[in-house]
Steps between C-alpha positions, in 0.01 A plus 500: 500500500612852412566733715583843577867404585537369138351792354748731690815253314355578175370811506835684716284684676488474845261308745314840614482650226319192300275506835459873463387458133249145606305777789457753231730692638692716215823437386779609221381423107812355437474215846092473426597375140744255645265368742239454254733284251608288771154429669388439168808261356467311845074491485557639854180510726512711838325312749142737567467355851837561622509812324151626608585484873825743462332748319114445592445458096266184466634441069121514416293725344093512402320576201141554498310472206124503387454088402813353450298233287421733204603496165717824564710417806680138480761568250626820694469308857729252374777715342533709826477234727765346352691795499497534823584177642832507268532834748463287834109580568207342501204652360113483705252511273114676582222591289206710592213381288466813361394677838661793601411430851681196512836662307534737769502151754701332289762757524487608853551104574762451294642840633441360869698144401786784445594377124787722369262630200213476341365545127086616461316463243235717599137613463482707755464883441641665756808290617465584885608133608805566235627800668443374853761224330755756392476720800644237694776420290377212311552477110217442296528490128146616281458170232298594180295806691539805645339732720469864424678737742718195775819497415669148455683315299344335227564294165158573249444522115518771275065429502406833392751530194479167413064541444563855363711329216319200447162727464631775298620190235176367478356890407801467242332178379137693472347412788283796673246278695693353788386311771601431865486228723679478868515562786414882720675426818865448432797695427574298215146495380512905567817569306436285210120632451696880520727380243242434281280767587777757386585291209154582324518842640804622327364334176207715558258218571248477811469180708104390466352454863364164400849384368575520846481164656624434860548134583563309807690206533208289554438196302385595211402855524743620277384280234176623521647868535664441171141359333341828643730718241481193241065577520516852492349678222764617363768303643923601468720377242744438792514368880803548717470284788699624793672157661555178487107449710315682229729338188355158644181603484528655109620156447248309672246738300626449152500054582144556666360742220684388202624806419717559263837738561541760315201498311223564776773659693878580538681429828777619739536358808790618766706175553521209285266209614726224347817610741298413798533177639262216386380693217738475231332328274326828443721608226365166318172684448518753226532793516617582818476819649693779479683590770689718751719231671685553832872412561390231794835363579653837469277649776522216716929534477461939543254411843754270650817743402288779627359286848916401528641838430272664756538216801924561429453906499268506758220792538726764593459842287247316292443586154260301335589259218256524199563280206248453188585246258387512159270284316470379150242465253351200363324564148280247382230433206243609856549871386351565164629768266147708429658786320343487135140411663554816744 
């Protein structure tokens, strides 16, 4: 077995110093690159329970999330997870059902079992139980949502550029009549539907009220949400369904109603559906949507450098670290080019 003597031989550094750098204590560039090529060359592991009772660290952090059996959360649970155990911690895992009341538990307990950080994906609003987290020194890293006005680190999406540009194609392509289908509750959700919102306004095109269709992520209700455009009157040429809940249900309604993509309608849908786990057979069925598709394993890597970096730097003249990734764009035969029938 490794251990911290061996590291010391192959690094040259000396015995404190290496145990300086293991409590997150700071040390030179030119030792902490050393260190880091010998731990890794030797697969070194620092033993969390001897280490936790000289420094009162416990080498575990929490992450709470709304249902950690949804199509959207898996594949980013297992990339950081992993990430961190190759760092010496083991990762508690909560989910919240989707009620805020029970995020704000689920934090405060994991907060009480004094884990040394803690990543939220949250739906709460006002991010009370968050600060109460920070005021007393503990790390917490926003996943995938913010929340307007706390200051704390975070690792998001570029959501509102990435609609804004996916949109304002689609007007390039002809379309005028463009629906909407998510959700009204969460910053995602929020920032996406703004995206969009500006998108027609700067082409000089207004957003029809009943275009507007708020879904919850009920069974089924954003299928039926997107049938309620698909019946209208005068229904839009387009759809842009706002995540990976509401793409489900466009795709449940065009197998249930036999519709047929793009000729009854185009469709954009944020995420790709066959990327999730267990539905990749997806991109058998043709065409598949178009899409705005997240780098998963990139945010998952940026939340566990951004967890590490602030446990080693401590809280100490804190600056928050905000870091949006950018997304890409899927184009598919779901977004039909109306120009000469405009």
């Amino acid at each position: 077995m490794t251990t911290i003597m061996d590291v010391e031989t192959r690094s040259g550094v000396s015995r404190s110093t290496i145990s300086r750098y293991l409590n997150g204590k700071p040390v030179t560039s030119q030792n902490r690159q050393k260190i880091e090529q010998a731990i890794k060359e030797l697969s070194y592991r620092r033993n969390p329970m001897a280490s936790g009772l000289k420094t009162s660290k416990t080498y575990t952090v929490g992450v709470v999330l709304p249902e950690i059996t949804d199509p959207y959360f898996p594949r980013l649970v297992k990339y950081f997870q992993n990430y961190m155990h190759e760092n010496g911690y083991q990762t508690i895992f909560n989910s919240y059902g989707n009620d805020p009341e029970l995020e704000i538990e689920h934090v405060k307990t994991l907060a009480n079992k004094r884990v040394d950080g803690l990543v939220v994906a949250t739906i709460n609003r006002k991010g009370n139980h968050i600060r109460e987290c920070l005021d007393a020194g503990l790390p917490v890293v926003l996943f995938d949502r913010l929340i307007e006005g706390l200051d704390c680190d975070s690792v998001t999406v570029d959501n509102y550029q990435a609609v804004y540009d996916a949109i304002s194609l689609c007007i390039r392509k002809g379309h005028r009549k463009i629906g909407f289908v998510g959700g009204s509750e969460y910053y995602t959700d929020i920032t996406r539907f703004r995206g969009l919102c500006d998108a027609l306004g700067n082409a000089g095109i207004s957003l029809r009220e009943e275009y507007i269709n708020f879904a919850n992520i009920l069974e089924h209700d954003a299928t039926r949400q997107f049938m309620r455009l698909m019946t209208l009157t005068d229904p839009p040429t387009l759809i842009f369904c706002s995540n990976i809940y509401h793409a489900l249900g466009a795709f449940e309604a065009m197998l249930q109603y036999d519709l047929v993509i793009p000729r009854d309608v185009s469709v954009i849908t944020f995420d790709r559906l066959s990327a999730s786990p267990y539905y990749g057979f997806i991109q058998c069925i043709h065409p598949e949507f178009a899409s705005i598709c997240q780098p998963h394993k990139e945010l998952s890597l940026q939340t566990a450098k951004t967890l590490l970096k602030r446990i080693q730097f401590g809280m100490d003249n804190f600056e928050p670290m905000r870091l949006e990734l950018k997304t890409s764009f899927y184009m598919t035969e779901s977004v039909a080019d109306i120009k000469e029938d405009s």
